[in-house]
C-alpha positions as CSV (number, residue, x, y, z in Angstrom):
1,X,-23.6,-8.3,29.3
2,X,-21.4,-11.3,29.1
3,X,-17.5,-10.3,28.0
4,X,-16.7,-12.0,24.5
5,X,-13.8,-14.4,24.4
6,X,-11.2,-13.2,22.6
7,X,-7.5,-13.2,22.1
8,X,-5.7,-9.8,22.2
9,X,-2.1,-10.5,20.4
10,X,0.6,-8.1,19.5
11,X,3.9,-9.3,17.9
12,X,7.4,-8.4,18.6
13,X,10.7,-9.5,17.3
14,X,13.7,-9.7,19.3
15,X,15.1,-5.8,17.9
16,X,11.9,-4.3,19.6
17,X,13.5,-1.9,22.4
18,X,11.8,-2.9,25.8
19,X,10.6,0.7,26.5
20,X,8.1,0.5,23.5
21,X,7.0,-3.2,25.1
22,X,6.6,-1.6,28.3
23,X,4.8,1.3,27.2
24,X,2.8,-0.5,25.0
25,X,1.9,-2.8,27.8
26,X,1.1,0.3,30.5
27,X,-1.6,1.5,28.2
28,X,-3.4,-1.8,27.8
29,X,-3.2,-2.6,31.7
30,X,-4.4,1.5,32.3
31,X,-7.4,0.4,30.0
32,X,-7.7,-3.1,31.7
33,X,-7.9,-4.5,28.3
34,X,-5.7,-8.0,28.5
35,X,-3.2,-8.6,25.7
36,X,-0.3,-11.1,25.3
37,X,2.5,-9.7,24.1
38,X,4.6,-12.6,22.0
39,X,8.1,-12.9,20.5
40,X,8.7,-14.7,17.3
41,X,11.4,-15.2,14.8
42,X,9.0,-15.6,12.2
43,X,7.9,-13.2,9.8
44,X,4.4,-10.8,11.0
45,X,2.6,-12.1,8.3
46,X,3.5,-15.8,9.1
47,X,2.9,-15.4,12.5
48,X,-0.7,-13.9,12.0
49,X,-1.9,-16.7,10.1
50,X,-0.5,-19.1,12.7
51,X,-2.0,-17.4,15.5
52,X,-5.5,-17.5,14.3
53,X,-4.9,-21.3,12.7
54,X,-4.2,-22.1,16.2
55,X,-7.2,-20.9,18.0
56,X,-9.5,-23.1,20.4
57,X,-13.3,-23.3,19.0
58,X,-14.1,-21.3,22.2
59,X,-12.3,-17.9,21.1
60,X,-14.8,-15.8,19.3
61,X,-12.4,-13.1,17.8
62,X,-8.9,-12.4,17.3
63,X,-7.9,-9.0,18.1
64,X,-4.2,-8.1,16.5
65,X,-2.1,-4.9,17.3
66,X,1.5,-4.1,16.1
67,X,3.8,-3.7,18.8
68,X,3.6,0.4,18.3
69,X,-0.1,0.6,18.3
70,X,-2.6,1.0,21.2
71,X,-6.3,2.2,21.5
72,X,-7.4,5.4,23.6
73,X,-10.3,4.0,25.0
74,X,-11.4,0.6,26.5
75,X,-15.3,1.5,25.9
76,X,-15.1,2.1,22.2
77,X,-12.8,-1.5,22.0
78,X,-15.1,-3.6,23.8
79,X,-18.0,-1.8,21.7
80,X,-16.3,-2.6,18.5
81,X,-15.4,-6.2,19.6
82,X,-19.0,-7.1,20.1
83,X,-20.1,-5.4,17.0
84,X,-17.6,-7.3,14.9
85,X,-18.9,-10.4,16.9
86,X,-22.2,-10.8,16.1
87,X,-22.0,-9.1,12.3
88,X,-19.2,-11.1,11.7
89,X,-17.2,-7.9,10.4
90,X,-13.6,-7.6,9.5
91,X,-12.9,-4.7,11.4
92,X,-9.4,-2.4,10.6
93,X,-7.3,0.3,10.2
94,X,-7.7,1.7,6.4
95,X,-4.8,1.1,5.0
96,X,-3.2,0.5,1.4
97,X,0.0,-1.4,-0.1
98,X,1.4,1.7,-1.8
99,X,4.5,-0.4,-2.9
100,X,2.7,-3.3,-4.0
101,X,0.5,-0.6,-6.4
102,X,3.5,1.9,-7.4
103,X,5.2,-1.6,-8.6
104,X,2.1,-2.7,-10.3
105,X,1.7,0.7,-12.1
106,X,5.4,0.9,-13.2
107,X,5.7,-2.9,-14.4
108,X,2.4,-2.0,-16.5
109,X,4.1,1.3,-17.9
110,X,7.2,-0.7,-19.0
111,X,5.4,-2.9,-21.2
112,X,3.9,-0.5,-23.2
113,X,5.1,0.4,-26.8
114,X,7.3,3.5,-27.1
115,X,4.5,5.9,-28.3
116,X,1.7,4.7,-25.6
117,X,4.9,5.7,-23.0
118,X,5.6,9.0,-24.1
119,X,1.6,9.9,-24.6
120,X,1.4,8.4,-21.0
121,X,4.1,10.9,-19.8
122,X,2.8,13.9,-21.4
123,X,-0.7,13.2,-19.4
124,X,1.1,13.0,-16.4
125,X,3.0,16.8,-17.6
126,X,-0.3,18.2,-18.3
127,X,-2.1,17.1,-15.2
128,X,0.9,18.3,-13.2
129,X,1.1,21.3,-15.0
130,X,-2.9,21.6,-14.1
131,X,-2.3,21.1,-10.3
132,X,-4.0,17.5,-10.6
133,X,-2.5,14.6,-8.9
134,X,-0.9,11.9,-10.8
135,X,-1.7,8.9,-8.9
136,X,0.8,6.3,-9.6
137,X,-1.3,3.4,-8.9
138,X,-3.7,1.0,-10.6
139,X,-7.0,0.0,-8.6
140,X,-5.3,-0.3,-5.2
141,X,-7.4,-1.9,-2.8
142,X,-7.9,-0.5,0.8
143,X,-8.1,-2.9,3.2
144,X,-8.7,-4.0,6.7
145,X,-4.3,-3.3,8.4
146,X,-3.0,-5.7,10.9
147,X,-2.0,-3.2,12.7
148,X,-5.0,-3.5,14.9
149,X,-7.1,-5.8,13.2
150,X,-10.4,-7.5,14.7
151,X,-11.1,-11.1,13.1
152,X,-14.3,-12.8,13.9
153,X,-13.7,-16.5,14.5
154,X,-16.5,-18.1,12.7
155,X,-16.8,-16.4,9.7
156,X,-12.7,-16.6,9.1
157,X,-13.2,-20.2,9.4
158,X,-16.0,-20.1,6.9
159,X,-13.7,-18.6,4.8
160,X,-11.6,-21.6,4.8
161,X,-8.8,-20.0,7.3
162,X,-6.9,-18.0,4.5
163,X,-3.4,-17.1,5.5
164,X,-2.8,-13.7,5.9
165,X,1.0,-13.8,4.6
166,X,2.3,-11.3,2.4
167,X,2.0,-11.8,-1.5
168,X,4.6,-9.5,-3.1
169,X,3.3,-8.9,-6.6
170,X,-0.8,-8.6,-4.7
171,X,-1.2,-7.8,-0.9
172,X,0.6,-7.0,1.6
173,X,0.0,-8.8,5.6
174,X,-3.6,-9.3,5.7
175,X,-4.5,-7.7,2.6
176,X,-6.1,-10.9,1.1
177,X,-7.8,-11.4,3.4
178,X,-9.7,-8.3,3.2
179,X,-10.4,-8.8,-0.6
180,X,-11.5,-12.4,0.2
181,X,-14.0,-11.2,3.5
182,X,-15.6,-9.1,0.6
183,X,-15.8,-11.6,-1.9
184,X,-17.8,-13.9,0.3
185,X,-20.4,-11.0,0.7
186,X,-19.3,-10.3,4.8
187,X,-19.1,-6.8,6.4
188,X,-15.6,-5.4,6.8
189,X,-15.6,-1.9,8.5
190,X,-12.6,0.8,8.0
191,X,-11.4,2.5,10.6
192,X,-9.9,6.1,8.6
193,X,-7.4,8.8,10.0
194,X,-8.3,11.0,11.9
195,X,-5.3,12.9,12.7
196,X,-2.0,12.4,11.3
197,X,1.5,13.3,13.0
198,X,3.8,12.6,10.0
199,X,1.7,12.3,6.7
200,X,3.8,9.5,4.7
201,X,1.7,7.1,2.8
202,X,-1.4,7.4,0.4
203,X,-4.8,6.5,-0.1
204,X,-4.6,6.3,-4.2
205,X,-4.0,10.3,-4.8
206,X,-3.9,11.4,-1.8
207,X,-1.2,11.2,1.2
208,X,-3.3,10.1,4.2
209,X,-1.5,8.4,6.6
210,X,1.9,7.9,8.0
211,X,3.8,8.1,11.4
212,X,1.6,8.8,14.3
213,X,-1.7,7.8,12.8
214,X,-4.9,8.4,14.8
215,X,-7.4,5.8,13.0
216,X,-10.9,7.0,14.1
217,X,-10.3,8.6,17.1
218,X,-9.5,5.4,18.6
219,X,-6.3,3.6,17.8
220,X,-3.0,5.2,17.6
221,X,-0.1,3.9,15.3
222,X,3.0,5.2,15.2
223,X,4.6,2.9,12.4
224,X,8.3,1.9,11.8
225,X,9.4,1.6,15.2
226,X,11.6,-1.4,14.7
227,X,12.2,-1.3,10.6
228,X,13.5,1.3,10.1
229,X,16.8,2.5,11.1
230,X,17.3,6.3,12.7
231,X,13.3,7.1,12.8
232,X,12.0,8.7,15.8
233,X,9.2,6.8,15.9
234,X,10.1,4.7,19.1
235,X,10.2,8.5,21.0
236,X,7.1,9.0,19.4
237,X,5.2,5.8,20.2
238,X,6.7,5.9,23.5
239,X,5.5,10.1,24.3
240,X,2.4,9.1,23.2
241,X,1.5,6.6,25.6
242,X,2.8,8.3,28.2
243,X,1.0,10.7,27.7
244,X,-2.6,8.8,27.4
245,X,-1.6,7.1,30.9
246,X,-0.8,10.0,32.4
247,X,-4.7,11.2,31.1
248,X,-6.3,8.0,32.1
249,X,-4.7,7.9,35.7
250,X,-6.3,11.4,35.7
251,X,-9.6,11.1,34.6
């Protein structure tokens, strides 16, 4: 079978320690999966939207990965690539906004009148008190995450080539873009946790994801590894890898 054409693209700004570029890179060339690793000064979300506005006609998918993410296993990637191909899915790891939604839900509950606030913090007591979670946002919409992210070609240019920026009070990077694949009637396929180092963020009630994320068995995200200041999630990312090369050169 004849290889797609794709681009495989995974940001970095210039605070990104080289080891997690270097590891990052040893997986990929272990899997013999290509990937151009690219320093901007621009923000993720800009530079995603610029990267697929850019493309040749010849390029049939985008494939994005954050900068501490990689997949475990070339067969399943090349198998998802060609399935997202020719269904023209939006393929993703399952992820949600939580602060965009915890916002939302808090900016509703301040415009109520007095009474409708107090009744709307005694159901929050009582469902506490029962042992039922109080989720603290309003519809939030799980969607297709960058962080490795397969776009088909031809249908995002159907689509009009939507940017994928971030919208403060709505999505976060890509989120749109998700809500706008399924608007337009197109196939987007979730990729969920399947095993969860640091459980941080939630999927509406329930905390699902967080550092060291494995999304289906398949892609591993360890998440704030250049944000945020003190995390281990550099050592993390970085363990992690070496320790899938060490089982590839192995097997």
């Amino acid at each position: 079978m004849e290889d797609p054409v794709v681009d495989v693209v995974s940001f970095y700004m210039s605070n990104a320690k080289p080891a997690i570029l270097n590891a990052q890179q040893q997986v990929f060339d272990a899997l013999s999966i290509p990937l151009r690793q690219v320093c901007d000064s621009c923000s993720h979300s800009v530079f995603l939207t610029k990267t697929l506005q850019s493309q040749p006609a010849s390029v049939e998918a985008v494939v994005f990965f954050d900068i501490d993410c990689v997949p475990l296993n070339d067969t399943v990637f090349w198998t998802l690539v060609r399935n997202a191909i020719s269904e023209q899915s939006l393929v993703g790891c399952a992820q949600q906004a939580n602060h965009v939604d915890s916002a939302k839900y808090w900016q509703w509950h301040g415009r109520l009148p007095r009474y409708r606030r107090l009744v709307e913090k005694l159901r929050r007591a009582v469902r506490h008190a029962r042992g039922i979670p109080n989720p603290p946002y309003l519809n939030p919409l799980t969607y297709a995450g960058p962080c490795f992210m397969i776009i088909p070609m031809k249908s995002y240019r159907e689509l009009g080539s939507p940017s994928l920026e971030v919208e403060p009070e709505e999505f976060d990077a890509a989120g749109r873009l998700t809500h706008e694949w399924l608007n337009a009637g197109k196939a987007v396929k979730l990729l969920w946790p399947t095993a969860c180092e640091l459980p941080k963020f939630r999927y509406g009630d329930v905390v699902g994801f967080g550092l060291g994320t494995t999304f289906d068995s398949f892609a591993y995200h360890a998440f704030e590894s250049t944000h945020v200041k003190g995390s281990d999630s550099p050592e993390r990312f970085i363990g992690r890898c070496n320790e899938l090369i060490k089982s590839l050169r192995q097997a």
